[in-house]
C-alpha positions as CSV (number, residue, x, y, z in Angstrom):
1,X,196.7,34.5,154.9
2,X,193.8,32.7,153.2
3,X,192.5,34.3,149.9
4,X,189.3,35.5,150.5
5,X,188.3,35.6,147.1
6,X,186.7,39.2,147.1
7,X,186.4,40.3,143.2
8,X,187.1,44.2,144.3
9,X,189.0,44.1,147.7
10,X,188.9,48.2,147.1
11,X,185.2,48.6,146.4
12,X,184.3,46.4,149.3
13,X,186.7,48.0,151.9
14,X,185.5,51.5,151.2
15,X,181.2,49.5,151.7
16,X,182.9,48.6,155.5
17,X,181.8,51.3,158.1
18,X,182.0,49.2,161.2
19,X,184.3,50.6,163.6
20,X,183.9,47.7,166.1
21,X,186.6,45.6,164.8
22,X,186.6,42.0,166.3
23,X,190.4,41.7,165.5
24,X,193.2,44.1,165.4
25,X,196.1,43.9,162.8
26,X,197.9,40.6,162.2
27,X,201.8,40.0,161.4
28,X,203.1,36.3,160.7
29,X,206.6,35.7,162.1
30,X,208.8,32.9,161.7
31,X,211.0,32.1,164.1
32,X,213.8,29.4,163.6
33,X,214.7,27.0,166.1
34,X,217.2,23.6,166.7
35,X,215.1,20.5,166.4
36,X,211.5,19.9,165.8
37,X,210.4,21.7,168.1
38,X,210.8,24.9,169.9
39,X,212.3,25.1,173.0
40,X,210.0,25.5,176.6
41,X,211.6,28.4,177.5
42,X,210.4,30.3,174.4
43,X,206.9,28.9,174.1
44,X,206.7,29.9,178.1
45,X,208.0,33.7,176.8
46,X,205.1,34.0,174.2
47,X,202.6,32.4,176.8
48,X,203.6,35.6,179.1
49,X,203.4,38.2,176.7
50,X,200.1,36.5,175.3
51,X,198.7,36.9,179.0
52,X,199.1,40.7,178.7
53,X,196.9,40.5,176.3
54,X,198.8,42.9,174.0
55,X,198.6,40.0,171.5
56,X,196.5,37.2,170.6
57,X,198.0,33.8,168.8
58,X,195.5,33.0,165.7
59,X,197.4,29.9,164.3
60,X,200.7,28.3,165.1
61,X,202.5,25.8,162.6
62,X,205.5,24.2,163.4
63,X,207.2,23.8,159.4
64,X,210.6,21.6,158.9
65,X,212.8,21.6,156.2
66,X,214.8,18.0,155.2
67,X,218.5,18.3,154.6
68,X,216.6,16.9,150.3
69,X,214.6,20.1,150.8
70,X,211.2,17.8,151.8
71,X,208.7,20.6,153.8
72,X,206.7,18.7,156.7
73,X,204.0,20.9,158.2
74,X,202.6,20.3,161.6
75,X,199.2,23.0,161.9
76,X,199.3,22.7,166.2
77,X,195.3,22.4,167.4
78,X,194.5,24.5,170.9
79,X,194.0,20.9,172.5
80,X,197.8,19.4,171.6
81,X,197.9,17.7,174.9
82,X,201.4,16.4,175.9
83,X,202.9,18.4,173.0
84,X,204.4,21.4,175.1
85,X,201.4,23.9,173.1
86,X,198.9,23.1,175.9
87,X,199.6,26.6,177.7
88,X,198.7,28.7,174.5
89,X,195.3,29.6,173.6
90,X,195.4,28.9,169.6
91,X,192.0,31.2,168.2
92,X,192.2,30.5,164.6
93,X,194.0,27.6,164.0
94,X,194.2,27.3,160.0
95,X,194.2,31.0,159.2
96,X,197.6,30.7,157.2
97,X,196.8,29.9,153.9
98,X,198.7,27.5,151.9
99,X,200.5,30.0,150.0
100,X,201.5,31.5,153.0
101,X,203.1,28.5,154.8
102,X,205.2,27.3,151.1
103,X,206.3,31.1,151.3
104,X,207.6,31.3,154.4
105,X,209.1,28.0,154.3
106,X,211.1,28.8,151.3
107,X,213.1,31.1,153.9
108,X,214.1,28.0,156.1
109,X,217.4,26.4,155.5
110,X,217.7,22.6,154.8
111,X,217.7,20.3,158.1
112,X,216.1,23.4,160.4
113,X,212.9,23.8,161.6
114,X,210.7,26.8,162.4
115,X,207.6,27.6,163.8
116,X,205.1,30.1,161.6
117,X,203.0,32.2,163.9
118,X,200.1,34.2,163.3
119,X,200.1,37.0,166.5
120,X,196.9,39.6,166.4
121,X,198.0,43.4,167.5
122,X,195.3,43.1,169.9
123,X,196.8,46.4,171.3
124,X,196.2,48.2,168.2
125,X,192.8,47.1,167.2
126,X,191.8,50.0,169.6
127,X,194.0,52.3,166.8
128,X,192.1,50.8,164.1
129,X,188.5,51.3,165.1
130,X,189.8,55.1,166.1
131,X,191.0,55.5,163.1
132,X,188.0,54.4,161.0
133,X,185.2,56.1,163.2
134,X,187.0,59.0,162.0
135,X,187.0,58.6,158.7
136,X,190.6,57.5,158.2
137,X,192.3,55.1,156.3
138,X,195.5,53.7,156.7
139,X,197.2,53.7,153.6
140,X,200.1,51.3,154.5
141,X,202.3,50.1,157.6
142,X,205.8,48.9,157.5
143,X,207.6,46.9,160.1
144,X,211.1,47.8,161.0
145,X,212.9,44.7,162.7
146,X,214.1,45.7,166.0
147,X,218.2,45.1,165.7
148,X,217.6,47.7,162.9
149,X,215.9,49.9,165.1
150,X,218.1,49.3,167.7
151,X,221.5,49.9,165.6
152,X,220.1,53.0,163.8
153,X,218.9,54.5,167.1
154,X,222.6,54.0,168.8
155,X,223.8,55.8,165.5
156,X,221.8,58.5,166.2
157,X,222.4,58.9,169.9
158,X,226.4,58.7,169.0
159,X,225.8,61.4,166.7
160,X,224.3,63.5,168.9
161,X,226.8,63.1,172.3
């Protein structure tokens, strides 16, 4: 996300008391898809689970690769009219930096396209102001994709039948 360009990230994050956080956590995902454009069916999917409001959509690009390894970027605005992006409340369109956005599209594969999203955990902003009224700090998440999750888990039910 964009550099913030604070000299001592550590020295200011232990001067923040607030525990009235105005977002919660964010994760960037990219998710391939055929085209230029991701398909109806999936934008209607994150439209549903962005009306339960267990997330919130911050900035959506839509990042293609040429088969000569050209990067076009397309940042989508809230007001895309006619695009298909209309349904989706976009809060912080241009929150992924630069670096981000030539990060993530390094993982792309020549002649695919993907969109890069930017999805608050709305749910566990709750968690974080917890967390900080208390005094606690969390040292360090870790996501575990959920095929991993999945597999490991039937392991472990297997080995226990």
């Amino acid at each position: 996300m964009r550099d913030l360009n604070i000299p001592n990230a550590t020295e200011e994050r232990n001067q923040i008391h607030m525990t009235d956080f105005r977002y919660g956590p964010v994760e960037l995902h990219l998710v391939g898809f055929e085209g230029d454009r991701p398909d109806p069916r999936t934008l209607a999917a994150l439209g549903q689970l962005l009306g339960t409001g267990e997330i919130r959509l911050l900035d959506f690009i839509i990042v293609s690769k040429a088969e000569d390894g050209t990067v076009a970027i397309v940042e989508i605005e809230e007001d895309a009219d006619g695009s298909g992006f209309e349904e989706l409340e976009i809060l912080s369109a241009g929150l992924v930096g630069e670096e981000d956005i030539d990060d993530f599209a390094a993982q792309i594969p020549p002649g695919s396209s993907a969109a890069l999203i930017a999805l608050e955990l709305a749910f566990a902003r709750t968690l974080a102001e917890n967390l900080t009224a208390g005094g606690g700090v969390v040292l360090r998440t870790e996501r575990v994709p959920a095929p991993i999750v999945n597999a490991l888990l039937d392991v472990v039910e297997q080995e226990g039948e």
